[in-house]
C-alpha positions as CSV (number, residue, x, y, z in Angstrom):
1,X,86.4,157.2,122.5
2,X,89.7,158.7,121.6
3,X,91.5,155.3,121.9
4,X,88.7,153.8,119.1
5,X,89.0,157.0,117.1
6,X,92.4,156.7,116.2
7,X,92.7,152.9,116.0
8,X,89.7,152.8,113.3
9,X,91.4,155.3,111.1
10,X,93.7,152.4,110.1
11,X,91.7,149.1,111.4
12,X,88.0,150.3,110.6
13,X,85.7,147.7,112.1
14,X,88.4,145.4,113.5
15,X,88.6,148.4,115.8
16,X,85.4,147.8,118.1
17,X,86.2,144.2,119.0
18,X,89.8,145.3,119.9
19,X,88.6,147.7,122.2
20,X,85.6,145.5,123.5
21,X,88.1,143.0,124.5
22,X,90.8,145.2,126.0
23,X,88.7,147.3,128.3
24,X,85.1,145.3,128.3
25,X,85.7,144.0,131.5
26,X,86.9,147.1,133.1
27,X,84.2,149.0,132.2
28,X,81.6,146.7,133.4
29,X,83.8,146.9,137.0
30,X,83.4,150.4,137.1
31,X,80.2,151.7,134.8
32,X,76.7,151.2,136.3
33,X,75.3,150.4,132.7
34,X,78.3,148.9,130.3
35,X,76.5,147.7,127.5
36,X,75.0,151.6,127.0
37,X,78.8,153.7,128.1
38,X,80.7,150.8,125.5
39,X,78.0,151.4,122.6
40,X,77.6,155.0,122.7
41,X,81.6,155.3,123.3
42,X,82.7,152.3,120.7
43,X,80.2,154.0,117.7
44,X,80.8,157.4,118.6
45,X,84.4,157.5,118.7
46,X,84.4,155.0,115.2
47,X,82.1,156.8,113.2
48,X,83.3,160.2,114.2
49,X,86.9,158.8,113.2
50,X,85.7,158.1,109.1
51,X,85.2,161.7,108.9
52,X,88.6,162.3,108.2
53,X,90.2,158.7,108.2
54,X,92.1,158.7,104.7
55,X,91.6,155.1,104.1
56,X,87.8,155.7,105.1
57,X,85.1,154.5,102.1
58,X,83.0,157.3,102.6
59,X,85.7,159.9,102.2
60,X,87.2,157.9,98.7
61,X,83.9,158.0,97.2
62,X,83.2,161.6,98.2
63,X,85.9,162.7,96.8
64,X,85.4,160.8,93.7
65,X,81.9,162.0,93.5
66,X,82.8,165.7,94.2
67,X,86.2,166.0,92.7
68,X,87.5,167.7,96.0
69,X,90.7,165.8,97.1
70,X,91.1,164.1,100.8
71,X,94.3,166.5,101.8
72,X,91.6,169.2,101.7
73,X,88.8,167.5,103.8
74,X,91.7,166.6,106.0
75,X,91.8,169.4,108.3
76,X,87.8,170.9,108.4
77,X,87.1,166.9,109.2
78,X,89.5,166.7,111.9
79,X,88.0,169.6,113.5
80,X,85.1,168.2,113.0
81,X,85.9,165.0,114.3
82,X,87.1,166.5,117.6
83,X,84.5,168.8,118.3
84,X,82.5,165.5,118.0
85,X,84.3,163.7,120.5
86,X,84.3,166.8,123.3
87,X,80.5,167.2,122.6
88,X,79.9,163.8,123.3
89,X,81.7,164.0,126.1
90,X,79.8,166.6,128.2
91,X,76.3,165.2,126.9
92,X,77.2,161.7,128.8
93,X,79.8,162.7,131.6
94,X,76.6,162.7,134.2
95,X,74.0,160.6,132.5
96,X,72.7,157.9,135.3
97,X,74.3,155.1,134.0
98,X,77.5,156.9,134.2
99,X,78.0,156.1,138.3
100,X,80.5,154.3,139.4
101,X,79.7,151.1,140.9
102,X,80.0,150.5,144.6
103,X,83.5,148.8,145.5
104,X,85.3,148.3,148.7
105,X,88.9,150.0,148.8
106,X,91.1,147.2,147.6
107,X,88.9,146.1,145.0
108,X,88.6,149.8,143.8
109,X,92.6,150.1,143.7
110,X,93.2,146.8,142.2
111,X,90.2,148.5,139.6
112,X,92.1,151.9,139.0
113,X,95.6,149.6,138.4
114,X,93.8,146.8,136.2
115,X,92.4,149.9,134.1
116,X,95.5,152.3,133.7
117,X,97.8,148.8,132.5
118,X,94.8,147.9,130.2
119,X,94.6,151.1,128.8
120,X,98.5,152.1,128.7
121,X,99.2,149.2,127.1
122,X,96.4,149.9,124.4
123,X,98.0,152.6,123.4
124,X,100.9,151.7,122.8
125,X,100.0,149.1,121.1
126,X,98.6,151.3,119.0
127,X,101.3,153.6,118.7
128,X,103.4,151.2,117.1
129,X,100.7,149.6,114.8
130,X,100.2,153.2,113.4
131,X,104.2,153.8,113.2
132,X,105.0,150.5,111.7
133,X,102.1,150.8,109.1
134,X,103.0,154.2,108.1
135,X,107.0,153.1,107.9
136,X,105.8,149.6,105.6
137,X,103.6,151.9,103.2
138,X,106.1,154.5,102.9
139,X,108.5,152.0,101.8
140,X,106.2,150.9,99.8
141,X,107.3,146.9,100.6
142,X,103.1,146.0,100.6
143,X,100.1,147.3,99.9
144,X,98.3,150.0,102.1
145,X,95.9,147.2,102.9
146,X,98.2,144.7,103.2
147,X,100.5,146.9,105.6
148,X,98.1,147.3,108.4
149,X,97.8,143.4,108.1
150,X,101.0,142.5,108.6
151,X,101.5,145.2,111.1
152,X,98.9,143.8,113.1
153,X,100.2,140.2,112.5
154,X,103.6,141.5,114.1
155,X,101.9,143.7,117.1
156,X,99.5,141.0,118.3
157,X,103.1,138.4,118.1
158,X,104.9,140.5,120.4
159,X,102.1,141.1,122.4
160,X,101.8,137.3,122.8
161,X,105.3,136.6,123.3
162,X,106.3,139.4,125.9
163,X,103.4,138.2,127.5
164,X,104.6,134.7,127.8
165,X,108.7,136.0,128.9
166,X,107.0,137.6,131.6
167,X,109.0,136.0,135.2
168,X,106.1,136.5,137.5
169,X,103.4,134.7,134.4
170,X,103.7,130.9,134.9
171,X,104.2,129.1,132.0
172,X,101.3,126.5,132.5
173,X,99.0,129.3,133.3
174,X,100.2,131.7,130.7
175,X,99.2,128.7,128.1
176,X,95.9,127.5,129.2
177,X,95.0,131.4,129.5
178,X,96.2,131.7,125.8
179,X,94.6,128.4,124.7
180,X,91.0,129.7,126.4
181,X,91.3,133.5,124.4
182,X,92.5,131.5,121.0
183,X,89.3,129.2,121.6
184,X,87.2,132.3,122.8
185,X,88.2,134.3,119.8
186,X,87.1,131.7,117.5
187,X,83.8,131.0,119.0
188,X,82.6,134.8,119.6
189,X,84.9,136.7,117.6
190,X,85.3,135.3,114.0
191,X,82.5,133.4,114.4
192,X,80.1,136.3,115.2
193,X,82.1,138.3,112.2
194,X,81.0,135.6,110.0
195,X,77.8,135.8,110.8
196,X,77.6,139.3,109.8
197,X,79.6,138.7,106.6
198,X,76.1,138.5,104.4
199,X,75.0,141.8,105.6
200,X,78.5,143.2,104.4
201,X,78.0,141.7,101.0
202,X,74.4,142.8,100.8
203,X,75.3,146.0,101.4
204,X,78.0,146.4,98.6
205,X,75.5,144.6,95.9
206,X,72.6,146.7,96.6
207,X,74.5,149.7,96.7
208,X,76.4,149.1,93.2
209,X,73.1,147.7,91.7
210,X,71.4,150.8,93.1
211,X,73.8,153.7,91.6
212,X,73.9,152.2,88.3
213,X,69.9,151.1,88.0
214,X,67.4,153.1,85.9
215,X,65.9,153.8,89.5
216,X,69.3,156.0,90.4
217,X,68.9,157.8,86.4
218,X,65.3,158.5,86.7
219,X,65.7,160.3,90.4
220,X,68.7,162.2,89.5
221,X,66.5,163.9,86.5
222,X,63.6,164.5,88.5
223,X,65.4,165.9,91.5
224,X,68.0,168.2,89.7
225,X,65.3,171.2,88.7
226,X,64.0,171.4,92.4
227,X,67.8,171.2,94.1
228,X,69.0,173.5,91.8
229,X,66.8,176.3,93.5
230,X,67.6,175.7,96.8
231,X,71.1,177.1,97.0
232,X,72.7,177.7,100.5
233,X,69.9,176.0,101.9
234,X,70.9,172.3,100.0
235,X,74.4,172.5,102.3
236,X,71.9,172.3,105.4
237,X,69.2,169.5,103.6
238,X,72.0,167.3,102.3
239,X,73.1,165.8,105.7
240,X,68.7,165.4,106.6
241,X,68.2,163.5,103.6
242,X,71.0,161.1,103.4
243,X,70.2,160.1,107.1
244,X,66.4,159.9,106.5
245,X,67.3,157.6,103.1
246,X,69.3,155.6,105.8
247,X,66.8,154.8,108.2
248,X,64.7,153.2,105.5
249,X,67.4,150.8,104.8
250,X,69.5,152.2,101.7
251,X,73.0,152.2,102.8
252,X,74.6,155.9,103.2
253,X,77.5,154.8,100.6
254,X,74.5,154.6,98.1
255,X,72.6,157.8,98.6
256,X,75.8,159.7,99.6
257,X,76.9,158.5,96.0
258,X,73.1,159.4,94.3
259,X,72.8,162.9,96.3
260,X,76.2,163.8,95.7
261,X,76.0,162.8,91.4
262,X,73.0,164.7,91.2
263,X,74.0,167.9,92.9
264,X,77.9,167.8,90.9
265,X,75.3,167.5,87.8
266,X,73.4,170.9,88.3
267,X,76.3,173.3,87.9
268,X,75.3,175.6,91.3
269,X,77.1,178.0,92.3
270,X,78.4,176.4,95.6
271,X,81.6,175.5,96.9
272,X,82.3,172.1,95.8
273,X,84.4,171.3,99.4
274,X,81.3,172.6,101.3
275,X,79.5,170.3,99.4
276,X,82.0,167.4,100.0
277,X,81.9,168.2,103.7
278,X,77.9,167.7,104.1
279,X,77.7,164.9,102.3
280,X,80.3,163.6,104.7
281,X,78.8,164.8,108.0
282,X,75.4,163.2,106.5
283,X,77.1,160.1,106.2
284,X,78.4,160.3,109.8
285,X,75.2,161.0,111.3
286,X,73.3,157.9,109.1
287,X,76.6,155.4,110.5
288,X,75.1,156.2,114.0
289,X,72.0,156.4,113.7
290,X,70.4,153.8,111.1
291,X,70.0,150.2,112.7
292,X,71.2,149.0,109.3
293,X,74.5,150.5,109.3
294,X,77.5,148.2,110.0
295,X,78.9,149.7,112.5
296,X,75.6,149.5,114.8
297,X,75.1,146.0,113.7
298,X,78.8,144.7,114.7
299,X,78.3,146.7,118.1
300,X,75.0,145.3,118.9
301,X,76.0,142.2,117.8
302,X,78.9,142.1,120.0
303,X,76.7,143.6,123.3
304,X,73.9,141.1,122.7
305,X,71.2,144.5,122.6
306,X,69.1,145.1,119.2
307,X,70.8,147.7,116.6
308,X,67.7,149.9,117.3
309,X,68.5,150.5,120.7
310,X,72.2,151.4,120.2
311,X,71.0,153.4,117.1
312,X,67.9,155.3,117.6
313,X,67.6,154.9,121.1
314,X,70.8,156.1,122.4
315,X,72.3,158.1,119.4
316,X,69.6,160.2,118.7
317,X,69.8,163.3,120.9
318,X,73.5,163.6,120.1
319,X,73.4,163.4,116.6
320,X,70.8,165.8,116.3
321,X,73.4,168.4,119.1
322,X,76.0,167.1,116.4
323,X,73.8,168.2,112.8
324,X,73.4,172.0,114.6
325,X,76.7,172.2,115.3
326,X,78.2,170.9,111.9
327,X,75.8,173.0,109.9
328,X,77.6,176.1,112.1
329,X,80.7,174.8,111.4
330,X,79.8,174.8,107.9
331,X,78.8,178.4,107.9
332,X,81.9,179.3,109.0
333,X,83.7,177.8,105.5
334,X,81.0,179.3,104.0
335,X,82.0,182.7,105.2
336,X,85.8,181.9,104.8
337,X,85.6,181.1,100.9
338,X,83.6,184.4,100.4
339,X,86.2,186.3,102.2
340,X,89.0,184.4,100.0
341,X,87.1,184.4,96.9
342,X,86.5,188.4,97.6
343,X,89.8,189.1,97.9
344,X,90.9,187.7,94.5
């Protein structure tokens, strides 16, 4: 989880079939169900990650939509983020399908060394893809975009190549092994990613027909009046609506963008950051647990199970643990920005 958390602040959804591929096959040696431990992990640790991710699209159009600027969702998202990651962590560490499989003694060293290089190497790997991005934008040779591209370009060629210089790797084997993961990642990797490329392009045309349709006009005037009463108690229904707008199939970009306008509209009295931070945990929550989100679909897509399953079916209880949580989280700013706003 922590491994896919960082990595998708700068790759976003190049990020699960990185990981898939890197420690796929040592999970299946040493989880008793895989395909639940890598979906659960893989959309946990991604989703929790846009929370605070500055290149995340949820955070770019909060921010445009509330007018409360990423450096200041930074450090209440992280926190966020993290208590995330630790909650998921004790609700699965002894689930059922969290046993070890049964493996004689060399097998289950060879296991333990196959997993620590898999994983080392991962993060390194990473390491240096988030050092030389951040050196490439700050010098400001490419684009942001275009700097995580060609810092992945270079990573993966080293990769290759030090792989191929090593003495005890055999040339002959080293190729065909390279020719079989060029031909693999062509057949299951770009091709499946293709396949999904319609969805992706759905997504952004409904979403940009929705908030500028007469539908998006008419709903913001006829929900204003009965938001506007609500007070501290919209922080808490924000998050509940924009994940039960999800599960009917709008995308959370596009109610996160019609909640947020409406509420910016009405002139409450309420912190504009708190209510930046539950349109963003709202968003969170929908990622995980709508079967029409993208990052459900890729993962499903990628484990052969249906987006349901992954979604609603193993997400559920620990995004509802997660909403509790957040909302006392959210208190706590509340309490904090009285305090601040008492003392001036």
């Amino acid at each position: 989880m922590i491994v896919t958390h960082l990595l998708s602040s700068i790759l976003s959804m190049g990020t699960v079939a990185i990981v898939l591929s890197i420690l796929g096959d040592s999970i299946k040696r040493q989880v008793k169900d895989a395909t639940r431990f890598s979906a659960t992990a893989v959309t946990r640790g991604f989703t929790l990650g846009t929370l605070w991710a500055p290149g995340a699209a949820t955070i770019f159009l909060i921010s445009t939509v509330t007018k409360v600027g990423g450096t200041q969702l930074f450090i209440p998202c992280l926190i966020l983020g993290l208590l995330g990651l630790l909650l998921a962590y004790l609700m699965e560490y002894n689930q059922p399908y969290m046993r070890i499989q049964p493996v004689t003694t060399n097998t289950k060293q060879q296991t333990r060394f196959t997993e620590h290089a898999s994983l080392v190497s991962l993060v390194a790997a990473v390491i240096a893809l988030l050092i030389l991005s951040f050196v490439l934008m700050e010098s400001k040779v490419v684009s942001s975009m275009n700097a995580v591209t060609l810092s992945g370009l270079l990573i993966v060629l080293i990769w290759v190549t030090a792989l191929g210089l090593k003495p005890t790797t055999g040339q002959t084997a080293f190729k065909f092994a390279l020719k079989k993961a060029s031909l693999d990642y062509w057949q299951h990797g770009i091709a499946s990613g293709a396949a999904l490329a319609l969805f992706f392009v759905g997504i952004g045309t409904f979403t940009y027909g929705f908030q500028h349709s007469t539908i998006s006009s008419e709903l913001t005037h006829a929900l204003a009046p009965s938001f506007a009463h609500l007070g501290w108690l919209l922080i808490v229904l924000i998050p509940i609506i924009v994940v039960l707008v999800s599960l009917i199939g709008i995308h959370p970009l596009a109610s996160v963008a019609l909640i947020g306008k409406i509420i910016m509209t009405m002139h409450i009295a309420l912190s504009p950051l708190l209510i930046a931070l539950s349109l963003n945990i709202g968003s969170v929550v929908a990622y995980m647990l709508s079967p029409f989100a993208g990052i459900v679909m890729i993962v499903a897509t990628l484990l052969h199970v249906s987006s349901a399953t992954v979604s609603v079916r193993w997400n559920w209880q620990f995004c509802l643990i997660f909403l509790v949580l957040s909302f006392g989280r959210s208190n706590f700013i509340k309490s904090y920005f009285l305090k601040e706003r008492f003392l001036q």
